[in-house]
C-alpha positions in Angstrom: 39.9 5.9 9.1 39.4 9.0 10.2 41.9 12.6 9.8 41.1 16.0 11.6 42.2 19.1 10.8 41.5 22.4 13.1 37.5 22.3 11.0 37.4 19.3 8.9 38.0 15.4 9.2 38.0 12.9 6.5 36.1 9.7 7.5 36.4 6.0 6.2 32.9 4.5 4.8 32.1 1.0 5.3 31.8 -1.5 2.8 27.9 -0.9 2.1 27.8 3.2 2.0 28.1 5.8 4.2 25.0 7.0 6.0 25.7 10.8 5.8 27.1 11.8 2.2 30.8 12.9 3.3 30.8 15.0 0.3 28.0 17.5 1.7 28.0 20.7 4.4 26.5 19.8 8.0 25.5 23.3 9.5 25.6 24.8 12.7 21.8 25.7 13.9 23.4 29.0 15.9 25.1 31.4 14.1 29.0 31.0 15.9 30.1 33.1 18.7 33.1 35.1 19.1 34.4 37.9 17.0 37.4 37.0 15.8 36.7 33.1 15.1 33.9 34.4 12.9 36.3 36.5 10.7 38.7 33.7 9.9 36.3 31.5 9.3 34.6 33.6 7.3 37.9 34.3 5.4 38.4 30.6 5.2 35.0 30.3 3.7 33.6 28.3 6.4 32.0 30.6 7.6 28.7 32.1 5.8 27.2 35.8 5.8 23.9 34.3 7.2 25.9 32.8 10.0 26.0 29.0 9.5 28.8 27.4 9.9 30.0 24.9 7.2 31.9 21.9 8.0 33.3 20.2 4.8 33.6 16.9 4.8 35.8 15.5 1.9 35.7 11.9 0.1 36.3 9.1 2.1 40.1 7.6 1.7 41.4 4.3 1.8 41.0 2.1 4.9 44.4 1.8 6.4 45.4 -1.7 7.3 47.6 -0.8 10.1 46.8 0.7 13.5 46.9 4.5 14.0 48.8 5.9 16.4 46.1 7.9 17.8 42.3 7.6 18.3 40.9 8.2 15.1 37.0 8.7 16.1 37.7 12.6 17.2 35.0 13.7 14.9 33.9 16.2 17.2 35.9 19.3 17.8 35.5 22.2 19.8 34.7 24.6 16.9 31.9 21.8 15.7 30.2 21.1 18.8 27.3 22.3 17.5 27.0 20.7 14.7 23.4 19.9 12.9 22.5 15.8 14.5 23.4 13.0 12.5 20.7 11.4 11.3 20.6 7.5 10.6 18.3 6.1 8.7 15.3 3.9 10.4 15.8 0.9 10.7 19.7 0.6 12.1 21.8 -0.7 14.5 23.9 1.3 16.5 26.5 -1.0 18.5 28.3 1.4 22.2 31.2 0.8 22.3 33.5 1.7 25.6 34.7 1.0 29.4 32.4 1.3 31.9 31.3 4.8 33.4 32.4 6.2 30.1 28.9 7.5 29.8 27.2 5.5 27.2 23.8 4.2 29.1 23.5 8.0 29.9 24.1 9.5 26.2 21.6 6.9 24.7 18.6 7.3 27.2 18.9 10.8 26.3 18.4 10.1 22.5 16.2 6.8 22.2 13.4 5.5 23.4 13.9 3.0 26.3 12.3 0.5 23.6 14.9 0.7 21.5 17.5 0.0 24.0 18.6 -3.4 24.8 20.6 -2.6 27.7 22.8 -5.3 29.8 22.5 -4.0 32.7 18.6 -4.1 32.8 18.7 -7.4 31.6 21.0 -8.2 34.4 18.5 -7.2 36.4 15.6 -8.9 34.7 17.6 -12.4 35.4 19.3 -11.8 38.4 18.5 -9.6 41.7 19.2 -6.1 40.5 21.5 -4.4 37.7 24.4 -5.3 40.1 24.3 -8.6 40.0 27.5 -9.8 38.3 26.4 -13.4 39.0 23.7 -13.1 37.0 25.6 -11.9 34.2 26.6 -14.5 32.1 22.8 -15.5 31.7 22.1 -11.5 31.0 24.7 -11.9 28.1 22.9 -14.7 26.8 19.4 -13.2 26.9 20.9 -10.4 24.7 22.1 -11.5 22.3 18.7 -13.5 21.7 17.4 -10.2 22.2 18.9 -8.3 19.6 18.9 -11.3 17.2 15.0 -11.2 17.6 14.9 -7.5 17.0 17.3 -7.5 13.8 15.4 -9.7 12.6 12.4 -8.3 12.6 14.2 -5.1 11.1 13.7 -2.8 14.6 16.2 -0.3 15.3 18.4 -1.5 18.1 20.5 0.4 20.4 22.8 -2.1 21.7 24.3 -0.7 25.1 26.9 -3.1 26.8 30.7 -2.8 27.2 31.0 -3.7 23.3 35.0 -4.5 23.8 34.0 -7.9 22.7 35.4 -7.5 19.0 33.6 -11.2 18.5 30.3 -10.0 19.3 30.6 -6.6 17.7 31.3 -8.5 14.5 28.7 -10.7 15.3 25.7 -7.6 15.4 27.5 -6.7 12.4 26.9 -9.6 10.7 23.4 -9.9 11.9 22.9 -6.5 11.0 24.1 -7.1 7.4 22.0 -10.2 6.7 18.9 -8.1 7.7 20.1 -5.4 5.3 20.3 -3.2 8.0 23.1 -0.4 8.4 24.8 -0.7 11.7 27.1 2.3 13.3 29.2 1.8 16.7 29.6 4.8 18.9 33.1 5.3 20.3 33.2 6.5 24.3 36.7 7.8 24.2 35.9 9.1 28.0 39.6 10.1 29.8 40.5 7.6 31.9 40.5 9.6 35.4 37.0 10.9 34.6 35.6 7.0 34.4 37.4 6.7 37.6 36.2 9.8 39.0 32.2 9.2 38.0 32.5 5.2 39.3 33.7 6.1 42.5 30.7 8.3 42.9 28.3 5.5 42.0 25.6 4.2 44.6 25.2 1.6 42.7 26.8 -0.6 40.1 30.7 0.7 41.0 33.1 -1.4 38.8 36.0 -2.7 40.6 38.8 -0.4 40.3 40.9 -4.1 38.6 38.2 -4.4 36.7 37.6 -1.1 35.4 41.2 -0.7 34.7 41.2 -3.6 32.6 38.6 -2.4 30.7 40.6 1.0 29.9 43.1 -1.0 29.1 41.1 -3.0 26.1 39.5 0.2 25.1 43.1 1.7 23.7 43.1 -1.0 21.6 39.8 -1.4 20.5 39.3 2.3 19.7 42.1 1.1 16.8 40.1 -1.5 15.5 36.7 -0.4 15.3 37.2 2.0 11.7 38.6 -1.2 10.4 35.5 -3.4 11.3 33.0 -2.8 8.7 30.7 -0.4 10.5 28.9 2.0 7.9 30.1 4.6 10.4 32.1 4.9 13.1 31.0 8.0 15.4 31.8 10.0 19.0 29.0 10.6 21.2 27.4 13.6 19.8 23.8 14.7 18.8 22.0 11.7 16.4 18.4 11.0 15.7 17.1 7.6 14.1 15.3 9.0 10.9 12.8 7.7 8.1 15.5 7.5 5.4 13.5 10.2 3.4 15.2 12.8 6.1 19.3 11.3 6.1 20.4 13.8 3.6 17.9 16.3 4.1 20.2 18.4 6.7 22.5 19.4 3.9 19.6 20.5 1.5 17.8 22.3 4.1 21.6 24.5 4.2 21.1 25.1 0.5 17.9 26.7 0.8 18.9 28.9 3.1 21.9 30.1 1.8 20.3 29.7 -2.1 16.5 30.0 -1.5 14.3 28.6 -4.2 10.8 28.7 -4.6 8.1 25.7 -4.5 4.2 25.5 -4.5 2.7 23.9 -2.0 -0.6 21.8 -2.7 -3.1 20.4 0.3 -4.5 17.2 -0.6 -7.6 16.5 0.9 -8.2 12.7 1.2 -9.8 11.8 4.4 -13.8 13.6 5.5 -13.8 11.8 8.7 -13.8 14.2 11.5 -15.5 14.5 15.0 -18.7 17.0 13.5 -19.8 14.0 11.0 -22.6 14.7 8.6 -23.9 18.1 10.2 -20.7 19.6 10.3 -18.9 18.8 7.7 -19.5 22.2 5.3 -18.0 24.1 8.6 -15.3 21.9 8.9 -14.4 21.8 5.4 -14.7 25.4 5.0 -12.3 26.0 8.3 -10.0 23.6 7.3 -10.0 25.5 3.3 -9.2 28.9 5.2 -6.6 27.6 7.5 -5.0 26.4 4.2 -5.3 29.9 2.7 -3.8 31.7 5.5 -0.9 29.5 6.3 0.5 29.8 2.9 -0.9 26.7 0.6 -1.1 27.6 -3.1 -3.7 24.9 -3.7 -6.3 22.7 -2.8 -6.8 19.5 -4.1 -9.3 16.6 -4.0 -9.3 12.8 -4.1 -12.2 11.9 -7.3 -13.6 8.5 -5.9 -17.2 7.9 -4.9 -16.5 6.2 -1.4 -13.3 6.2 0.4 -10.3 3.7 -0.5 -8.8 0.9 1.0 -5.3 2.4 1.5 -7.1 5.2 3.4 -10.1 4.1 5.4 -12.8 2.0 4.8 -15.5 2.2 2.2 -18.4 3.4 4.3 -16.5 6.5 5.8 -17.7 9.6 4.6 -16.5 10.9 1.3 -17.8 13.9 -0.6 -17.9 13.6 -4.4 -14.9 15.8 -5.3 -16.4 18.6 -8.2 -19.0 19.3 -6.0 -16.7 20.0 -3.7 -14.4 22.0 -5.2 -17.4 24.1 -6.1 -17.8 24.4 -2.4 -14.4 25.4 -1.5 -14.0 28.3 -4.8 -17.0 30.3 -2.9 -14.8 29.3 0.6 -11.6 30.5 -0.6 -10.5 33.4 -2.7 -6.6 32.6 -3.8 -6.2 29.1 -3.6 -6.6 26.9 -7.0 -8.7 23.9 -7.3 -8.5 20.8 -8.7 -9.0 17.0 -8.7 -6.0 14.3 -7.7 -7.3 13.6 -10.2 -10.5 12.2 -11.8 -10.7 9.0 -13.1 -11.2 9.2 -16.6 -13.8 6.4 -16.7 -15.7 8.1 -13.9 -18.0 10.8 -16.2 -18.6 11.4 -20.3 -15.5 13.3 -20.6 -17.1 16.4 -22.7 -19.2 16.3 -19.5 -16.1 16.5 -17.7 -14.6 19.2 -19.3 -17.8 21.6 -19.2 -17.6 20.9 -15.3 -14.5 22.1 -14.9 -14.9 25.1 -17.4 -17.5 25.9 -15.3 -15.8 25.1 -11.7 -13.3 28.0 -13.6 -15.9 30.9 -13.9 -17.2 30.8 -10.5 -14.0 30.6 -8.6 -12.3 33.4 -10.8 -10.0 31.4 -12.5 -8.5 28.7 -10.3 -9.6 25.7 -11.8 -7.2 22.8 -12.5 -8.2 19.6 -14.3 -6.3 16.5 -13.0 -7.2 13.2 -14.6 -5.9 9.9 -14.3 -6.4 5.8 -15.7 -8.8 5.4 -13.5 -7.7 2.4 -11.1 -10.1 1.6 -8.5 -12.0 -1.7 -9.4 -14.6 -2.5 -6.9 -15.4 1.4 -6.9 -16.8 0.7 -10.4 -18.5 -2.8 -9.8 -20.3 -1.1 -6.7 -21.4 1.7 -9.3 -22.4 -0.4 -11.9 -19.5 1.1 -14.1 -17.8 -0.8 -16.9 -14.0 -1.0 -15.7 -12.5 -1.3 -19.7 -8.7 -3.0 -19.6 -5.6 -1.1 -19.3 -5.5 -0.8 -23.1 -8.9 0.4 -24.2 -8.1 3.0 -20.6 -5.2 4.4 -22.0 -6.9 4.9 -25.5 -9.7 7.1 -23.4 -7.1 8.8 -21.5 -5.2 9.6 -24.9 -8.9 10.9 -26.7 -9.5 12.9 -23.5 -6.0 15.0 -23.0 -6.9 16.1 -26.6 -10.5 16.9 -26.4 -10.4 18.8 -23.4 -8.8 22.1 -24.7 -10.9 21.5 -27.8 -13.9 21.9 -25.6 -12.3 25.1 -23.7 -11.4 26.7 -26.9 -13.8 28.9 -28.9 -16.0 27.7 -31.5 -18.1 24.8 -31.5 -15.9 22.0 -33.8 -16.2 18.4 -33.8 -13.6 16.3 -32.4 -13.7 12.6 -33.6 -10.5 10.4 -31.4 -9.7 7.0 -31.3 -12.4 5.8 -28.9 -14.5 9.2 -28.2 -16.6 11.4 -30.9 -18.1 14.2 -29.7 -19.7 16.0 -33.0 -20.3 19.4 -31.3 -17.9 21.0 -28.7 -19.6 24.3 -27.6 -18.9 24.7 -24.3 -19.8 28.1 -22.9 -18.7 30.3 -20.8 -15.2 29.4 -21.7 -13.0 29.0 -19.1 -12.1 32.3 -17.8 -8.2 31.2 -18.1 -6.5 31.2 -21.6 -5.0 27.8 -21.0 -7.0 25.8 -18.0 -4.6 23.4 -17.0 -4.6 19.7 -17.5 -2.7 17.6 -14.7 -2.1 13.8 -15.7 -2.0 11.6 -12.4 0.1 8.6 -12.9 4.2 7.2 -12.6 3.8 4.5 -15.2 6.1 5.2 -18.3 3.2 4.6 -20.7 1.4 7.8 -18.1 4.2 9.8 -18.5 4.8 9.3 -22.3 1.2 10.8 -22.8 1.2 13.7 -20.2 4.7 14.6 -22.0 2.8 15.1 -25.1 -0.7 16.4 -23.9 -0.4 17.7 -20.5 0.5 20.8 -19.0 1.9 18.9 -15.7 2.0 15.5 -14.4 2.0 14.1 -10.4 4.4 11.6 -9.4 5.1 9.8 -6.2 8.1 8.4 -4.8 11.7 9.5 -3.9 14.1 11.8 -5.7 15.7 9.0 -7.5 12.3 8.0 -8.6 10.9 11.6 -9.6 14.5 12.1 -11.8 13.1 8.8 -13.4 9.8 9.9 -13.8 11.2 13.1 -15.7 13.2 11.0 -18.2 9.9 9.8 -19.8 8.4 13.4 -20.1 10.5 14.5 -23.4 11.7 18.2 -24.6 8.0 19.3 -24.0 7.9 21.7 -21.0 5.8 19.6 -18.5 5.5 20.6 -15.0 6.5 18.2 -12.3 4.8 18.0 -9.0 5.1 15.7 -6.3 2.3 13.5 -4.0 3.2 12.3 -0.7 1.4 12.0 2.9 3.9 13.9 5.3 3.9 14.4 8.8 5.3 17.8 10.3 6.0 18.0 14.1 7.8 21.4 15.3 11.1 19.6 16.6 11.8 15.7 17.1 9.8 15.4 20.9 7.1 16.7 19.1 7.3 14.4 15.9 8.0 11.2 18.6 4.3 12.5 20.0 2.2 12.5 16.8 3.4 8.9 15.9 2.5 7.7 19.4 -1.4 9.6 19.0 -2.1 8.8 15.0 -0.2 5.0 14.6 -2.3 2.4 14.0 -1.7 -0.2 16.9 -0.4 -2.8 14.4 2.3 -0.7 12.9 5.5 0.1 14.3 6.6 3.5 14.9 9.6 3.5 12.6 7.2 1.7 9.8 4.7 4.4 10.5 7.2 6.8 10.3 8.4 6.1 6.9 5.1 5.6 5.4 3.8 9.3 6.6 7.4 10.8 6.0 7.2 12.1 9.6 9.6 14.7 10.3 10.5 17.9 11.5 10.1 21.4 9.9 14.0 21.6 9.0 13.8 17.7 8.0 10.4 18.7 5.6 12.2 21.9 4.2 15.3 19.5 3.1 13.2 16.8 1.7 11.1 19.4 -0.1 14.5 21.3 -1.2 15.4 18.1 -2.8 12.4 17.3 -4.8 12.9 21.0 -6.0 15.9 20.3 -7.3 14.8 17.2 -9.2 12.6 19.1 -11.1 9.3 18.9 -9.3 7.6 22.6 -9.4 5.0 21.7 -6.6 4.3 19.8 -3.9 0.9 18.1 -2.8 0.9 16.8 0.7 -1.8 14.9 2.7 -1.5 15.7 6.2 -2.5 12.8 8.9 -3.4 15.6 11.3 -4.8 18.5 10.3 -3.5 20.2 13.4 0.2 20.5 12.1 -1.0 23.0 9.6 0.9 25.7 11.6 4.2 23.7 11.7 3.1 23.6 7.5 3.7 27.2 7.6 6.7 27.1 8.7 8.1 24.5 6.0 6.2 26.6 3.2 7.6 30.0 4.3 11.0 28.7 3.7 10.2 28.2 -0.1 9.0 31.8 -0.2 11.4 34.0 -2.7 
């Protein structure tokens, strides 16, 4: 069901959830024009002093069994028109619903991809002898629905364009849509009747008959009714909406917050990937370019992946990968700001007193800006190919334990013994010192048993994952101040045409868009900046991102300026 008032309308939530939190602000991009509408709504609070205009929408009321009186899909009103897109989350149905000339075929080339679209009319046209070929539509039906039964099956966001006054086969794609745990929408084309008429009329082609059109007005009064009563996790107007990894559904409303209360965030580039066009002989200019381009567009930190040849979830094993201290050695005479560390260093890789006189020393020579991330260690057939012992998870974790507390026993002064569970080390003079008082130690790792120990060792700990995941992740750490920070690949286009383009150029040919979408957390800048908002307000203090193109580094800078305070 939905209510509207002069700025705000309360909507009904199908029986799954709803896909845009109704308890959150949707913003206006432009600040609003006209004088004296801006003063009441400022004086209604709608309005804010930075010019965005907030639209509450309140908890979602009880579903009404009987009819309303009037069409309750208005949404939309003439003081929201420009409200921020929905986004729905990829993968999703969305059902059009309305007579014909009422402008749906139109509204959804504009904001889909023609592959998404399982129109009737071009089928009509794939069976019969063009798209007005009413004899051939019975078998265009047909093909269809085996159509969009294939697709929701396959989990594909599916744009279903046909009359949709069929409340049997909207229930139907409902039901399909359901069993694929899939959320499905319907779009309501509440068109006035004498503009249908007036834009069929004009039609070269496919003109309805004026009988039949009527009659399809005529089942549209009463299927408007029906359609917030039907199940659909959300029952929209035609208005701005973009089909989004589910990362970016809510992120509209947090993007709002940090304009209007701006917090700060560190942003970390992870570098996991060597391969690039100058192979061998360029890479110390590439790498060195790609180090200042991080500096200047804003990054607070670089860090580097600690394996000896590149893994499986990346590339494969013979691509070229640079051992990661060495490197970060490279980078400190590269760079003069950003810090450096290791995401993170196996802690089977090296003797760990070794270890920590590396990175005592990677602190010197770069002036400070060392940071010592290790980890379990994880990667099997990296220590088989290296002749490396690969101990179980138990006698790991024992050396992880030993190491967390040896390491600022090496850094501090004096040369004492330390003598752990599984490591003795009977002299620890490791000189020069670090030149910071407290070089920190960064635990990689979302396990519980991980997070137990970096709450009582480490100075901050890298997780992965959603919010939900990283408030999880937190609950292990204890009342010890631990720093959170966050891993994740992420994509950054400038606006959605730009975002559509990078998934088309980096996508591997066997992976869907939408599934490479989610995987990268491909998004825009105002879709990264309320992703990111989110994660701050979890907890996490900085952000590591791995960027499949290193060309978006200047959309980056957009996303990181946002977090500057």
């Amino acid at each position: 069901m939905v209510a509207g008032g002069a700025f705000g309308f309360v909507l009904a939530s199908g029986p799954r959830r709803t896909l845009l939190p109704l308890s959150v602000f949707a913003a206006i991009e432009s600040p609003v024009g006209g004088t004296g509408l801006a003063v009441t709504l400022m004086a209604t609070g709608l309005l804010t002093t930075s010019g965005y205009l907030l639209i509450r929408r309140a908890t979602p009321i009880e579903r009404r069994t009987e009819a309303p009186d009037a069409f309750p899909l208005r949404v939309m009103s003439r003081q929201t028109a420009a409200m921020d897109e929905v986004k729905l989350p990829s993968p999703c149905v969305v059902v059009l619903v309305g007579p014909g000339a009422s402008g749906k075929s139109t509204w959804a080339a504009e904001r889909f991809g023609s592959e998404l679209i399982v129109s009737s009319d071009r089928l009509r046209a794939l069976v019969g002898a063009g798209e007005d070929d009413i004899a051939a539509s019975a078998d265009a039906f047909a093909l269809l629905e085996e159509v969009v039964r294939q697709r929701i099956g396959r989990q594909l966001t599916t744009v279903i364009d046909t009359l949709g006054l069929d409340s049997e086969r909207r229930l139907r794609w409902l039901g399909l849509a359901r069993a694929a745990g899939m959320p499905c929408v319907a779009v309501g084309f509440d068109t006035p009747a004498d503009e249908c008429r007036r834009r069929n009329r004009e039609r070269d082609s496919k003109r309805i008959p004026a009988d039949v059109l009527t009659s399809q007005l005529r089942s549209w009064t009463g299927v408007k009714k029906e359609m917030p009563n039907e199940g659909y996790d959300q029952v929209l107007q035609p208005t701005a909406v973009r089909v989004v990894p589910e990362a970016f559904v809510e992120a509209g409303a947090a993007a709002v917050r940090q304009v209007e209360k701006p917090t700060g965030l560190r942003f970390g580039l992870q570098l996991s990937s060597y391969t690039h066009a100058g192979g061998r002989a360029g890479m110390a200019e590439w790498i060195r370019e790609v180090a200042s381009r991080a500096e200047a567009v804003g990054f607070d930190s670089i860090y580097v992946m600690d394996h000896f040849r590149q893994i499986p979830q990346v590339g494969r094993a013979w691509d070229d990968f640079l051992e990661s201290w060495t490197t970060l050695g490279y980078l400190a005479a590269c760079t003069t700001r950003l810090r450096l560390g290791t995401l993170v260093s196996g802690i089977t890789y090296r003797n760990v007193a070794h270890l920590g006189k590396i990175a005592a020393t990677l602190d010197v020579l770069s002036g400070g800006r060392a940071v010592c991330g290790v980890g379990l260690a994880w990667f099997e057939a990296e220590h088989k190919a290296y002749g490396w012992p690969f101990p179980p998870v138990s006698e790991r974790y024992a050396l992880l334990e030993d190491a967390l507390q040896l390491l600022p026993v090496l850094w501090g002064p004096g040369n004492k013994p330390f003598h752990g569970k599984v490591l003795d080390v009977p002299d620890t003079t490791c000189y020069p010192r670090p030149l910071q008082e407290h070089l920190p130690v960064l635990v990689g790792g979302s396990g519980p048993r991980t997070l137990r120990l970096a709450g009582r060792y480490a100075d901050a700990v890298n997780v992965f994952g959603d919010v939900a995941a990283v408030r999880k992740a937190a609950g292990y750490l204890g009342d010890r101040p631990v720093e959170l920070t966050h891993l994740s690949t992420t994509l950054v286009g400038k606006d959605s045409r730009d975002v559509d383009q990078l998934i088309q150029k980096l996508r591997p040919r066997t992976v869907n868009p939408a599934r490479y979408a989610a995987l990268v957390n491909a998004g825009t800048v105002d879709d990264q900046i309320g992703r990111f908002r989110e994660l701050s307000e979890a907890g996490v203090a900085e952000v590591m991102i791995s960027l499949p193109d290193l060309e978006t580094l200047d959309a980056v800078a957009d996303v990181i300026s946002a977090f500057r305070v």
